[in-house]
Backbone bond lengths (Angstrom), bond angles and torsions (degrees), N, CA, C in turn:
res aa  C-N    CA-C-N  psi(-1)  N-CA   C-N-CA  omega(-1)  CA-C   N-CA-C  phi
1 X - - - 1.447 - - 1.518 109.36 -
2 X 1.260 111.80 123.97 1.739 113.04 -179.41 1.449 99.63 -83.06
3 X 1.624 92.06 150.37 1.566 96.95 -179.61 1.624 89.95 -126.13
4 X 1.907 104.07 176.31 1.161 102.57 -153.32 1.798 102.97 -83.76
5 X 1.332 112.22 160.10 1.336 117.48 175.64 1.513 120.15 -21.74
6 X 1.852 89.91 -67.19 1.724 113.02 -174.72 1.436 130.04 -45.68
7 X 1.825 99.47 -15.70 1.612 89.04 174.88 1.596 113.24 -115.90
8 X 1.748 110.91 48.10 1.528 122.09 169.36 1.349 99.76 -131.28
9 X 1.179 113.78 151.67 1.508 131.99 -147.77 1.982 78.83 -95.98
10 X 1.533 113.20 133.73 1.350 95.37 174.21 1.027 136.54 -64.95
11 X 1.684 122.26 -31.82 1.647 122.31 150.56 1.574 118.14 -13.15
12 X 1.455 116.02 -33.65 1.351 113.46 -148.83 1.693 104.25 -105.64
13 X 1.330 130.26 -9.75 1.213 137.06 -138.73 1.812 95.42 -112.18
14 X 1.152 94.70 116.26 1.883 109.00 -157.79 1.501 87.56 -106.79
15 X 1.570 112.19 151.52 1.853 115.25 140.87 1.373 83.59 -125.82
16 X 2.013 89.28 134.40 1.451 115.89 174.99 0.898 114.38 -128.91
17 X 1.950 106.08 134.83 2.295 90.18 178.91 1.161 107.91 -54.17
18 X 1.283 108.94 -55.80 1.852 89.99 -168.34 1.811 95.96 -131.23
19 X 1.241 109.07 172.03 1.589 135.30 -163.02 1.706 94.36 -142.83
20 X 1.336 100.06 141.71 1.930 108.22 -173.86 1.187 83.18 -170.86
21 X 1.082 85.74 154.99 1.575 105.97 179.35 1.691 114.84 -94.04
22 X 1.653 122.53 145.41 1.707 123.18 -137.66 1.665 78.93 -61.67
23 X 1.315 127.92 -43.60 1.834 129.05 -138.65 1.514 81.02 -72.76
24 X 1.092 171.21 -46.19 1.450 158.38 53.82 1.893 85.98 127.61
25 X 1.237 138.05 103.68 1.567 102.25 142.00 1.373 149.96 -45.38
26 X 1.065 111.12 -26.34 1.536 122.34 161.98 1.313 103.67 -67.57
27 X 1.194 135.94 -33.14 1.292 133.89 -137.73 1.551 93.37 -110.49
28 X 1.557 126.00 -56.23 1.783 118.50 166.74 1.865 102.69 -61.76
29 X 0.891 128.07 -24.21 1.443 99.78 174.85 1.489 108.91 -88.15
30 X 1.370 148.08 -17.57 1.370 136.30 163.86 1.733 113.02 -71.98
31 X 1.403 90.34 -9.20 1.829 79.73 -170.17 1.347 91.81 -83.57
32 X 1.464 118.11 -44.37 2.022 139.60 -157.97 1.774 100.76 -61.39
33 X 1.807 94.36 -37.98 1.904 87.51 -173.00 1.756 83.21 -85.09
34 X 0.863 156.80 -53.74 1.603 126.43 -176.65 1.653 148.71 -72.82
35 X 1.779 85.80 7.91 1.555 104.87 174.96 1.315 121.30 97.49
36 X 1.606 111.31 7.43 1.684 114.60 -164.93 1.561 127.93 -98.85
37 X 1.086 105.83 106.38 1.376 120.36 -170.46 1.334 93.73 -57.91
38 X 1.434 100.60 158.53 1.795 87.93 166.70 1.780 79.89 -153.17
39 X 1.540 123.99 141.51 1.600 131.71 173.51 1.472 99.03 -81.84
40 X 1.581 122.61 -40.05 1.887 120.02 -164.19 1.743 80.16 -132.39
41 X 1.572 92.89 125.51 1.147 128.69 -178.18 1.961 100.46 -96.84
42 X 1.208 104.63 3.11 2.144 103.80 -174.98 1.084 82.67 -122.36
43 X 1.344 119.22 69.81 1.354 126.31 134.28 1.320 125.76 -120.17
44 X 1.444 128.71 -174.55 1.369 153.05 -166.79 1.833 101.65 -98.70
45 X 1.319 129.51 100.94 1.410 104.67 142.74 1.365 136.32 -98.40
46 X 1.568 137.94 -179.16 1.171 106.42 -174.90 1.733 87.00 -136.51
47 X 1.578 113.88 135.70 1.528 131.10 164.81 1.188 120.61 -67.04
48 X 1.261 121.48 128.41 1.418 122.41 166.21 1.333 126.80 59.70
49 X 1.320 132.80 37.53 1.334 145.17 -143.78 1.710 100.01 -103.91
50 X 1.837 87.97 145.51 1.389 91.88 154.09 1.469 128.40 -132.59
51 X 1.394 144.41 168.93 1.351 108.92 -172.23 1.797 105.87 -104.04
52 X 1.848 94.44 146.97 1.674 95.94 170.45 1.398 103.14 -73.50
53 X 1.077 137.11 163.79 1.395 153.27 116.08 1.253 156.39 -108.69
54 X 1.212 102.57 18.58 1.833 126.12 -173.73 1.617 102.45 -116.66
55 X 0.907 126.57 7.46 1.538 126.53 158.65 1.617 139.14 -20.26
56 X 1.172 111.58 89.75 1.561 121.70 -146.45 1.611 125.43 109.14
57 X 1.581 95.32 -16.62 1.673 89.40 178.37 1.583 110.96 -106.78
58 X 1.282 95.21 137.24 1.930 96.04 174.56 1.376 118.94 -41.32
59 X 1.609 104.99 137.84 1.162 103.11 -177.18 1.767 120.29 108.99
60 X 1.155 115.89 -45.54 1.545 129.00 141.29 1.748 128.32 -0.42
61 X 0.827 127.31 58.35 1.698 129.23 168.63 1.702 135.45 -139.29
62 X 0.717 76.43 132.54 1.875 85.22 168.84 1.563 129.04 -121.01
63 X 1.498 111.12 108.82 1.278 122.22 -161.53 2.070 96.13 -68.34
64 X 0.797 131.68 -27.99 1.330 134.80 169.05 1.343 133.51 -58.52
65 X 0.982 137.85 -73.02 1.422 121.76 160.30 2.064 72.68 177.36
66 X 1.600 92.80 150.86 1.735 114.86 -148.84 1.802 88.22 -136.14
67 X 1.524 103.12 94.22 1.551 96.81 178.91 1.835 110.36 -113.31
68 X 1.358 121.31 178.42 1.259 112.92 169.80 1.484 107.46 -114.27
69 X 1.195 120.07 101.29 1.948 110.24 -172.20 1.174 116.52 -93.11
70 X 1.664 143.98 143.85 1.392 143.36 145.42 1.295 111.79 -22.51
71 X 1.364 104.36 -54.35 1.780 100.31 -152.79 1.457 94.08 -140.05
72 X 1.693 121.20 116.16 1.146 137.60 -166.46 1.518 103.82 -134.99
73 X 1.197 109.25 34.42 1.974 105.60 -176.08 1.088 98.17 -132.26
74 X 1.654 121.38 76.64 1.585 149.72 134.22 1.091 133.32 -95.26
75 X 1.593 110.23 2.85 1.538 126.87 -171.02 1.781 101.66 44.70
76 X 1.014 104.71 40.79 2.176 112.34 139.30 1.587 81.27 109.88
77 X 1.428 136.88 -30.45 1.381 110.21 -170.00 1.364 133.86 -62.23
78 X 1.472 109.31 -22.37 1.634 113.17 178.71 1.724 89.52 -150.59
79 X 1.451 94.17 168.33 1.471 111.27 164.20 1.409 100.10 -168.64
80 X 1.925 89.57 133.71 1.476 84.33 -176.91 1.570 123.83 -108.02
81 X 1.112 109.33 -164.41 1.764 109.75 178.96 1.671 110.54 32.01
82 X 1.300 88.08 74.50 1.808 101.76 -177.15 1.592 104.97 -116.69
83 X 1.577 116.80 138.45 1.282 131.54 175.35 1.665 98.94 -107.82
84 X 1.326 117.22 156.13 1.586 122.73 177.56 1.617 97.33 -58.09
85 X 1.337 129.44 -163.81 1.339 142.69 152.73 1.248 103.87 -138.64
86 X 1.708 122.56 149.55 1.670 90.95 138.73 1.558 108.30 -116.22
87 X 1.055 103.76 149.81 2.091 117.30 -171.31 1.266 111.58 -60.29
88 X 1.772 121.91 -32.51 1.316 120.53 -174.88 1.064 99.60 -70.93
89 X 1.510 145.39 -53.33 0.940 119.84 -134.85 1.596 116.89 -81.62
């Protein structure tokens, strides 16, 4: 369920091609080739990401999928513990 933009800190607000979940095969072998432990495997990661930061201002979108993640300091390759967003709201 996406929640609205306004309650992710904008630091945090990713567009990712794709989002899978960590238990994911794709998803333990991208974490395993970069060293990433993860304790809860029912989470959200996010692929190839970049971050929004204009949030609230016209003009604002990402045709990719628009998540809010904990931890987004992979320089765009992963981000983890990500919920959908949606931008309108």
């Amino acid at each position: 369920t996406a929640i609205p933009a306004s309650q992710c800190s904008a630091g945090n607000i990713q567009c990712c091609n794709t989002v899978e979940e960590a238990k994911s095969t794709k998803s333990t072998l991208l974490l395993g080739l970069l060293g990433v432990v993860l304790s809860n495997l029912d989470v959200l990661i996010g692929a190839d990401c970049s971050p929004i930061t204009a949030i609230g201002i016209g003009g604002t979108s990402c045709s990719l999928q628009a998540v809010c993640c904990e931890n987004s300091s992979f320089n765009g390759l992963i981000a983890l513990g990500c919920v959908p967003i949606n931008l309108s709201l």
